[in-house]
One Martini backbone bead per residue (centre of mass of N, CA, C, O) as a GRO file, in nm:
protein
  197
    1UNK     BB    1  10.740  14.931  17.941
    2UNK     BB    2  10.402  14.792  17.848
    3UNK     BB    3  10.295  14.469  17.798
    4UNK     BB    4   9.982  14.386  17.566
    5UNK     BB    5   9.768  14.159  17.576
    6UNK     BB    6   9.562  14.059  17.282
    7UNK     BB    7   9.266  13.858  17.297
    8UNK     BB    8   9.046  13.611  17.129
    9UNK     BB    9   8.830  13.485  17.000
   10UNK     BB   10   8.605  13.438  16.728
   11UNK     BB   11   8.391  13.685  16.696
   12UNK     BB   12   8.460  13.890  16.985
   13UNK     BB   13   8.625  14.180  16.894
   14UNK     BB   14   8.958  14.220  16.895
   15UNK     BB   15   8.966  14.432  16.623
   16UNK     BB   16   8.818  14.671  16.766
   17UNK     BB   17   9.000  14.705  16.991
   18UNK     BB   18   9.278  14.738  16.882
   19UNK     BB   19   9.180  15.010  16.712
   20UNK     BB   20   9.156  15.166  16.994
   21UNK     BB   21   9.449  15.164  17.092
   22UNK     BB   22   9.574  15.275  16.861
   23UNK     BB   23   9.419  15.558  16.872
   24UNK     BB   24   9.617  15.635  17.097
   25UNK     BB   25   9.933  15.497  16.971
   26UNK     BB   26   9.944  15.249  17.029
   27UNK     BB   27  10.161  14.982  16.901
   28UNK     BB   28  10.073  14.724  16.700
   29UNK     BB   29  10.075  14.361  16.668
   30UNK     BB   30   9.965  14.183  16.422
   31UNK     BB   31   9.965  13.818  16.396
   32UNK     BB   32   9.785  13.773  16.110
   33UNK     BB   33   9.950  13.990  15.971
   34UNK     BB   34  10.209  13.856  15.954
   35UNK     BB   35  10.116  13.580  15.801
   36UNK     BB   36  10.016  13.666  15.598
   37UNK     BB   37  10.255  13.801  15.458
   38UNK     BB   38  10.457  13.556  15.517
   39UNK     BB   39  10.165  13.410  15.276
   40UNK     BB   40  10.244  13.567  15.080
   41UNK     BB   41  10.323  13.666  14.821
   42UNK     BB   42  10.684  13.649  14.876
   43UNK     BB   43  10.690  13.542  15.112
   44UNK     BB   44  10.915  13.348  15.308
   45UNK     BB   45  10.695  13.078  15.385
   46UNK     BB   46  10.617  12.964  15.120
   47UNK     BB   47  10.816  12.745  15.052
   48UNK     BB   48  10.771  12.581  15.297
   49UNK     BB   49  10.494  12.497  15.301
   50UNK     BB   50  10.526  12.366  14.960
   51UNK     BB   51  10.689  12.145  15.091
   52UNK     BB   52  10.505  12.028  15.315
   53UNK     BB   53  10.222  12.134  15.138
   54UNK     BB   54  10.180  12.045  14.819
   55UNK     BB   55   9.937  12.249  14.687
   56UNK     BB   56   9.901  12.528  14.875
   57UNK     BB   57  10.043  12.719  14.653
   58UNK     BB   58   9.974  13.033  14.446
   59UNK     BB   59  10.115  13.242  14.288
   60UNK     BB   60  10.356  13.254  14.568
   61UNK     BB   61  10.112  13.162  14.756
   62UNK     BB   62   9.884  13.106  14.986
   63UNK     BB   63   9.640  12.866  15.012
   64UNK     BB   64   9.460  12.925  15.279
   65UNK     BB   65   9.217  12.731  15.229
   66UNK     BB   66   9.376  12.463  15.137
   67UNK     BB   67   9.533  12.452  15.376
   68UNK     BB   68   9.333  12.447  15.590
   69UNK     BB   69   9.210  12.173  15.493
   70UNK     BB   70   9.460  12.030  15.570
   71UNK     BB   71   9.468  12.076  15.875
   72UNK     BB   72   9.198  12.078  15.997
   73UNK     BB   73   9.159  11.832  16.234
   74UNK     BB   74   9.495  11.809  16.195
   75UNK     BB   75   9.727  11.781  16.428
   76UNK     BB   76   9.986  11.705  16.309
   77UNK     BB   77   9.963  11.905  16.085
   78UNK     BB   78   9.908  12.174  16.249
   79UNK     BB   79  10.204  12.116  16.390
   80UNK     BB   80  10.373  12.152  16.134
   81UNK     BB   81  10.243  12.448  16.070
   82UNK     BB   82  10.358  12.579  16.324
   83UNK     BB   83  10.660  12.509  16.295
   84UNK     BB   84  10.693  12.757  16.072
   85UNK     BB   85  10.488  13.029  16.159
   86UNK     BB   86  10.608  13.093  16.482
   87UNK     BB   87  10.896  13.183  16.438
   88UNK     BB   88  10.866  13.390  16.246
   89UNK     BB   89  10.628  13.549  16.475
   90UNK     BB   90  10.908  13.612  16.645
   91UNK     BB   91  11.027  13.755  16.488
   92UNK     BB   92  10.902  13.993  16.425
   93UNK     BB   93  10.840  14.094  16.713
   94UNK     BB   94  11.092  14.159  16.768
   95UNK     BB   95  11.152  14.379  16.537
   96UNK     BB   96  10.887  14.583  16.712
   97UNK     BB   97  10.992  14.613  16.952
   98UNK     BB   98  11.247  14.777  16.847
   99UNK     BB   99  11.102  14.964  16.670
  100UNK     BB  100  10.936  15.086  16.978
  101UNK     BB  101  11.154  15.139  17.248
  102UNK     BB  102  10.957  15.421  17.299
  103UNK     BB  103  10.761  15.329  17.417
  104UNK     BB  104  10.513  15.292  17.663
  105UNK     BB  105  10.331  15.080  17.480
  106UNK     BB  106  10.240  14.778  17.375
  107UNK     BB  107  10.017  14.583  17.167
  108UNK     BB  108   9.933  14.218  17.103
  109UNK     BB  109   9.784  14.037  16.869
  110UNK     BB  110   9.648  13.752  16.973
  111UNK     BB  111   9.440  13.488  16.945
  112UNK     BB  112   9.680  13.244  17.027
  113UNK     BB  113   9.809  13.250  17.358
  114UNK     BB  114   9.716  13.027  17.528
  115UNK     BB  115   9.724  12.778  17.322
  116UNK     BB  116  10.100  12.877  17.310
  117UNK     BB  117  10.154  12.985  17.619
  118UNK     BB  118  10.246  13.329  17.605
  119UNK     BB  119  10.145  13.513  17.834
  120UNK     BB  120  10.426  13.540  18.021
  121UNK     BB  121  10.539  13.772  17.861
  122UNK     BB  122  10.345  13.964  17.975
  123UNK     BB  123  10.209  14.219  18.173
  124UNK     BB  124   9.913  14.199  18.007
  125UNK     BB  125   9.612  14.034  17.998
  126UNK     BB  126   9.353  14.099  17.752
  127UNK     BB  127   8.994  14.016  17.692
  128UNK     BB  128   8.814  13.951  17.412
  129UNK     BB  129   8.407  13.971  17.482
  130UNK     BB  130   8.118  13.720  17.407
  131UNK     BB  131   7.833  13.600  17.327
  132UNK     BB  132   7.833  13.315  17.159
  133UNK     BB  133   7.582  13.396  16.979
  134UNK     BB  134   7.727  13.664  16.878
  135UNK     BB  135   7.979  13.494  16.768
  136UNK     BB  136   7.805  13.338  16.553
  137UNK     BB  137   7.707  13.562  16.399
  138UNK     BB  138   7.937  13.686  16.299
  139UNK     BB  139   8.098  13.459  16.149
  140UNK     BB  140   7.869  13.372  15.966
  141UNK     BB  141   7.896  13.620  15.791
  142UNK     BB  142   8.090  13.625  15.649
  143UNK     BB  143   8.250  13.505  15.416
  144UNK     BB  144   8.344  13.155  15.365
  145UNK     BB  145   8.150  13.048  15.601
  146UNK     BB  146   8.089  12.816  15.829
  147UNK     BB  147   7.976  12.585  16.095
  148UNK     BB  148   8.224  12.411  16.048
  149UNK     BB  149   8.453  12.599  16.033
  150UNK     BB  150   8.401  12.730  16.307
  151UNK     BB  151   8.401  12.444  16.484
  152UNK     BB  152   8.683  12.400  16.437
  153UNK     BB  153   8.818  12.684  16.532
  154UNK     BB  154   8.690  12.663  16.817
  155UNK     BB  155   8.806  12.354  16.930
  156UNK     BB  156   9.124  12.542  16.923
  157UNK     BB  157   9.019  12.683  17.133
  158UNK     BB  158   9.000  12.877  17.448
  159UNK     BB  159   8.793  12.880  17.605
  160UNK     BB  160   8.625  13.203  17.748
  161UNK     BB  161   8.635  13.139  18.027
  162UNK     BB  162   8.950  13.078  18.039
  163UNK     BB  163   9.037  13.370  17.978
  164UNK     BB  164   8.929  13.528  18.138
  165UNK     BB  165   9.011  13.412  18.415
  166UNK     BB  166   9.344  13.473  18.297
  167UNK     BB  167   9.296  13.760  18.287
  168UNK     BB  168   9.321  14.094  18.388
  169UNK     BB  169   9.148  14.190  18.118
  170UNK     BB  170   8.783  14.316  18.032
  171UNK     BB  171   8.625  14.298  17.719
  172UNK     BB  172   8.299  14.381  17.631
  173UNK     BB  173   8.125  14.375  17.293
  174UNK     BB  174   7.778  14.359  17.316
  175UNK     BB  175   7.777  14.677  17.274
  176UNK     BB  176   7.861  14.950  17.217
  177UNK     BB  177   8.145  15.133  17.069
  178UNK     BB  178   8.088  15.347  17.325
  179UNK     BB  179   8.162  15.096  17.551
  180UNK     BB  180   8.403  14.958  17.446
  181UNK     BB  181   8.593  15.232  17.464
  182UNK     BB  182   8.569  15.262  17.793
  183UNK     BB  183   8.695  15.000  17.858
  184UNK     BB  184   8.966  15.106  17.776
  185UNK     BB  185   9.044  15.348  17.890
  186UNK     BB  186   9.037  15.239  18.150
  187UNK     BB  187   9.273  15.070  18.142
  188UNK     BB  188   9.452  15.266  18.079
  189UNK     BB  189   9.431  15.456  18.344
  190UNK     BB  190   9.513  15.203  18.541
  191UNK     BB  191   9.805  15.226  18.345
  192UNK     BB  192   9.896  15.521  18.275
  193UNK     BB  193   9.745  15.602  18.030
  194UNK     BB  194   9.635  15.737  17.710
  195UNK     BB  195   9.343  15.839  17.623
  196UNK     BB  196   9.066  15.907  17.378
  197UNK     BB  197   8.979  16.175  17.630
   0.00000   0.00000   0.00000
């Protein structure tokens, strides 16, 4: 089995690649969806969220706003926070492993994989990238996003260019979306896996 770290910095594609690996069969671990799951509704980690950071969630999910508001910023709080968060989805993901042990390669999808130390896990680790630019005006676009919250944001993660260098393999996301499909096939190909033609 073939194991395939996906990041990339916020706004720079990195949901479009990893369903395109999808789209091929390959099994995928999405790192934010299981925090969602983790802090939504009756999540396992709302109760202690909710005792370390009091006021940040209701009707039993995490007030994801609120919480942000309480951490960025807050490098103390922040790691308060993650020492809650990073265990769980390190479960999870264990959890994710054992029942795909049959596939020929798993992609996780992981946003902080640098920031987090976690890329020597992995077999290969792929980045996807587009120019700053192009990466604030998506980011800004979102519903709810500022530009200081996306400043902040970008802040705690890993300059794009040290990404980049530190990966395997770049997937530019700047082109058309059958642009960023054939780099993801190539790579699909040269590690020996079935691609999406």
């Amino acid at each position: 089995m073939i194991t395939l770290a996906l990041t990339g910095s916020i706004g720079r594609g990195k949901s479009t690649g990893a369903a395109m690996f999808a789209a091929t069969g390959i099994p995928v671990f999405d790192a934010d969806a299981e925090v969602r799951t983790l802090q939504g509704k009756g999540g396992r980690l709302v109760p202690a969220i909710e005792s370390r950071f009091p006021g940040t969630t209701r009707d039993g999910a995490v007030d994801r706003e609120g919480l942000a508001s309480s951490v960025l910023g807050n490098p103390d709080e922040l790691a308060a926070l993650e020492a809650i968060v990073h265990p769980a989805v390190h479960h999870e993901r264990t959890r994710f492993i054992v029942a795909h042990g049959n596939s020929n390669a798993l992609l996780f999808d992981i946003p902080l994989l640098f920031e987090t130390g976690g890329e020597s896990t992995f077999d290969h680790v792929i980045t996807v990238s587009a120019p700053t630019r192009m990466q604030r005006e998506r980011v800004l676009a979102r519903p709810g996003m500022t530009a200081a919250k996306f400043d902040s944001i970008v802040d705690r993660q890993t300059p794009d260019a040290d990404k980049r260098a530190r990966s395997d393999f770049v997937i530019d996301t700047s082109g058309s979306l059958a642009e960023t499909r054939a780099q993801v096939d190539a790579i699909l190909a040269c590690l020996g896996l079935p691609t999406s033609v």
